[in-house]
C-alpha angles and dihedrals in degrees: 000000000000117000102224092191091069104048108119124250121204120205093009128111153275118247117210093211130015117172151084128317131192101027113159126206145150123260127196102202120187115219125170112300091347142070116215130206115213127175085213112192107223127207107199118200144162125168111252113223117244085255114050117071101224149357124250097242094175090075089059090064089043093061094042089060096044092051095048091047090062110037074060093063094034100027103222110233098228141033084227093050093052090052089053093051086053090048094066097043095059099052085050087060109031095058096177091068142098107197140354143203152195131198116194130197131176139145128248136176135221125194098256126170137165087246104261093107087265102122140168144171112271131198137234144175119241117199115179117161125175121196128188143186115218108258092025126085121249131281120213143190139187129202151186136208113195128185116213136127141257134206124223112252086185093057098045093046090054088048090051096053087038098060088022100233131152123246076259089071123108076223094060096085098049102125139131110252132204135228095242120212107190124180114199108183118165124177120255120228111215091246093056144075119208102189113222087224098050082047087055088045092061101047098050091045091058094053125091083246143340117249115218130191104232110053132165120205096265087055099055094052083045091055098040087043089053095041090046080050088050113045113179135181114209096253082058092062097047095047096042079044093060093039092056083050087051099061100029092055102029070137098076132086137260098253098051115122125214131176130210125194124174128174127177120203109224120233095189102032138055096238134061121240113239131192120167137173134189120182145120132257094264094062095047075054098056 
């Protein structure tokens, strides 16, 4: 049988990543003093060469499925680590190539509540990715996405001037608020460990308020009363975001990246608001 992928092409391109997307499988992950379960969905690539046809994709699933084999008997202890693993294999088997990644996404849920005994699973978004150059050693990184909400500072201060109260009033909250979306990812040295809990801390911590899915009355109130006291633009959240990086992780090194997205959906306007930074360490240090 010919193996059309590798036919030889003279004058094409190289492709920067060639691969599988949208590949779901469980994880067992082993964290302190717990094992969590995770349907984490894998995206598999290498780069092809301007010679060669095609890529043998079907080495991407084999790995997949080796890997996962064994993180099941050994239980890996992180969704990064497990991508680095995979890293290496491919290029192992894909000897063509140059360099590999995986990008990883899954949900996961945590026991939140607004702290008047009322609590529920809520749910978050973990990204983790590793890359790696053949040769190298891997580079990792591990994320978070939190849903939350913000309330408007521009719109509270301008209620404030038009009835002409003081921040005292019971007037000077009134404000629109957003559902918030915020995505916190850092790199992850190989002599390090970043916990994903510590990563969805932070966020919330930085919104005007969390959002949770089973709320009484009382909570509701709790929760509207907290966000009003805590207005917050977008760029707030990504800075107080960093800031908050800053001090958690003074450990890490210069040349760490971490990335930092917040949106927050409008409730008065057409159009989301939208802040982002990516940097290292070393700049947050400057």
């Amino acid at each position: 049988m010919s193996d059309i992928q590798n036919r030889v092409l003279k004058g094409s391109f190289k492709l920067t990543r060639v691969g599988v997307r949208d590949v779901r499988k469980p994880v067992i992950v082993k964290r302190p003093g717990r094992d969590v379960t995770l349907v984490v969905t894998f995206d598999l690539f290498v780069d092809l060469p301007a010679e060669l046809k095609g890529s043998h994709m079907s080495r991407n699933l084999e790995v997949l499925s080796r890997v996962i084999d064994e993180s099941v008997r050994e239980k890996v202890t992180s969704l990064e680590d497990l991508g680095a693993m995979m890293c290496k294999e491919l290029l192992a088997r894909h000897e063509y190539a140059s360099c590999s990644e995986v990008l990883m996404s899954a949900d996961y849920f945590l026991e939140r509540g607004p702290g008047n005994g009322t609590t529920s699973l809520e749910r978050y978004t973990l990204k983790a990715s590793a890359t790696a150059e053949r040769g190298g050693t891997a580079r990792k990184r591990i994320g978070v996405e939190v849903t939350g909400m913000t309330a408007c500072p521009c719109a509270m201060e301008e209620v404030r001037n038009i009835r002409g109260v003081s921040s005292g009033d019971l007037l000077a909250s009134i404000t629109h608020n957003q559902r918030n979306v915020t995505t916190l990812s850092m790199e992850v040295p190989s002599d390090s460990t970043v916990e994903a809990d510590a990563l969805i801390g932070i966020v919330e911590g930085c919104l005007s308020s969390p959002t949770f899915e089973i709320l009484k009355r009382a909570d509701e109130a709790k929760v509207v009363i907290d966000a009003h006291s805590n207005p917050k633009f977008v760029e707030d959240v990504v800075r107080d975001v960093l800031g908050k990086i800053l001090d958690k992780f003074s450990n890490l090194p210069d040349d760490v990246r971490v990335s930092v997205k917040s949106e927050s959906y409008e409730s008065i306007h057409k159009h989301n608001a939208y802040a982002e930074r990516d940097t290292t360490m070393g700049e947050l240090r400057l």
